[in-house]
N, C-alpha and C positions, 0 to 999 in steps of 0.2 A: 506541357499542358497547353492546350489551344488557348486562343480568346474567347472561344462561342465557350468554352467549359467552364473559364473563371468568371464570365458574366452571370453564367447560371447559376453556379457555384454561390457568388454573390448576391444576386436579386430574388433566387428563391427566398430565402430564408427571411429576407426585407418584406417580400411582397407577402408569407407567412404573417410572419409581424405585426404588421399593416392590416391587415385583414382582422388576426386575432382584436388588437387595440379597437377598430370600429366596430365590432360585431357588440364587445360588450358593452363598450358607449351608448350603442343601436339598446339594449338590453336595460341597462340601468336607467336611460330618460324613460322608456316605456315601464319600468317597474317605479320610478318617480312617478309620473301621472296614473299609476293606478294607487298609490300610498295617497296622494293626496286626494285620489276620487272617494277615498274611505275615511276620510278623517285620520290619516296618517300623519305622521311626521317627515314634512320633505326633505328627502333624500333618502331616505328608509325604507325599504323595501317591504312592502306588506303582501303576502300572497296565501294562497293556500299550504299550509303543512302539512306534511303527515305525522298523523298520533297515534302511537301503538298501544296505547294503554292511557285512557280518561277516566277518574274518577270524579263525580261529583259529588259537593257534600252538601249538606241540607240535617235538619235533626226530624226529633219526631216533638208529634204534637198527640199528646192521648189526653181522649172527653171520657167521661162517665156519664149517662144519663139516665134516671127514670123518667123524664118528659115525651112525651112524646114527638116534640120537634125542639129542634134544635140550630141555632145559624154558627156557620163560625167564622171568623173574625177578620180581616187579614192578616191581624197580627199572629194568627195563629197557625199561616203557613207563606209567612214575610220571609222567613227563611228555611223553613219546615219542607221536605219533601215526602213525608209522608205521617199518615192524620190515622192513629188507631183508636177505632171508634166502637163503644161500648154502650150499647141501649141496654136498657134494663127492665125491660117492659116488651110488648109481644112485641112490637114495630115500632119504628120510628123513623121520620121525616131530617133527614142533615142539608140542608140549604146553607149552597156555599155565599162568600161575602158579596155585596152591591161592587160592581165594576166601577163604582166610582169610590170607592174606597181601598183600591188595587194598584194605583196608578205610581207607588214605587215600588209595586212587584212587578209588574208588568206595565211597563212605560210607554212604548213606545207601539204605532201601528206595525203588527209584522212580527212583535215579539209573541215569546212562546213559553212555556212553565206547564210542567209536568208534574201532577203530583198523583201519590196511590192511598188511597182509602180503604181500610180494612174494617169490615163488621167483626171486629173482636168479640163478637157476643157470645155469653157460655150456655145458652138456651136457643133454643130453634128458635130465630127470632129474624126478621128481615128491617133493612135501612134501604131507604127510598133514597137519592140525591135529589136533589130540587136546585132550579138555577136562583142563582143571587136575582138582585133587577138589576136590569140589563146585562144581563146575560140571553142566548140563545143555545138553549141544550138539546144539543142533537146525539144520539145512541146508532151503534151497529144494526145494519138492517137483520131484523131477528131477531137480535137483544131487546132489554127493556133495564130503566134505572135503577130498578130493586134488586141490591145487594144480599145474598144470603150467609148465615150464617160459616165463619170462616172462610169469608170469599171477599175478593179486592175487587176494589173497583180502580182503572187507573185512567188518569183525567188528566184530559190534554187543554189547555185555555189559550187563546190566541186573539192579540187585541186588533181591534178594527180598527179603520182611520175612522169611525165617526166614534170612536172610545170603549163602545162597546165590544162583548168578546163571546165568539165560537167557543162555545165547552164542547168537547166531545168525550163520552164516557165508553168504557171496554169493560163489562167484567169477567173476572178469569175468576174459574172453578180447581177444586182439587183436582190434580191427575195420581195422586198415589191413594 
């Protein structure tokens, strides 16, 4: 064997090595300052994963009402994702809770909570949403917030930096 073969022989595998060890060093400071850009824990690696399967859980909140308006509460969907709602009368008004009574549902500006609203009603009978105060209720162009009977309304709330919060309501009809 030459010398030009055993140096190669040699320093490839080194300058491999070498290479590998910096590259992840290069990797793990730059995934450290992004853990600690998010309230991580340094040296911990926090980044995006991927999830094949999320469930989230949430319970239900069911009203009975012959009133014709009705509010509901925070505590009524503090951990509740979906609200089955029962008038008992031709129509009725469901005015969700004051935004200032939300604020350990939804905390933080930017945060987001999804909930679905069902006119459980056993009579042809329709449920209006109404915003809490300070709320700003905005609807599908096209739509409108009167729920009909056996139809969901599903309601997106999203808090502002001045605390206040974007409702956005969808409602979805039977398709069978």
């Amino acid at each position: 064997m030459d010398t030009k073969t055993i140096l190669t022989a040699i320093i490839s595998p080194l300058i491999i090595v070498f290479g590998i060890y910096f590259a992840v060093q290069n990797i793990q400071v730059s995934m450290d300052g992004l853990a600690d850009g998010l309230g991580g824990v340094p040296g911990v690696a926090m980044y995006p994963q991927s999830v094949t399967t999320f469930t989230e859980g949430g319970g239900i909140t069911s009203v009975s009402t012959s009133s014709a308006t009705y509010t509901l509460t925070a505590s009524q969907i503090d951990t509740e994702n979906y609200v089955e709602f029962t008038p008992l009368g031709e129509a009725a008004t469901l005015t969700l809770p004051a935004t200032s009574t939300m604020s350990n549902i939804i905390p933080n500006a930017g945060d987001h909570r999804t909930i679905v609203i069902e006119n459980a009603a056993t009579a042809a009978t329709t449920t209006t949403i109404a915003a809490g105060a300070g709320m700003d209720l905005q609807e599908n162009d096209g739509q409108n917030v009167v729920i009909g009977q056996n139809n969901y309304a599903i309601i997106d709330l999203w808090r502002l930096s001045t605390g206040d919060m974007v409702v956005t309501i969808n409602e979805t009809i039977p398709a069978d």
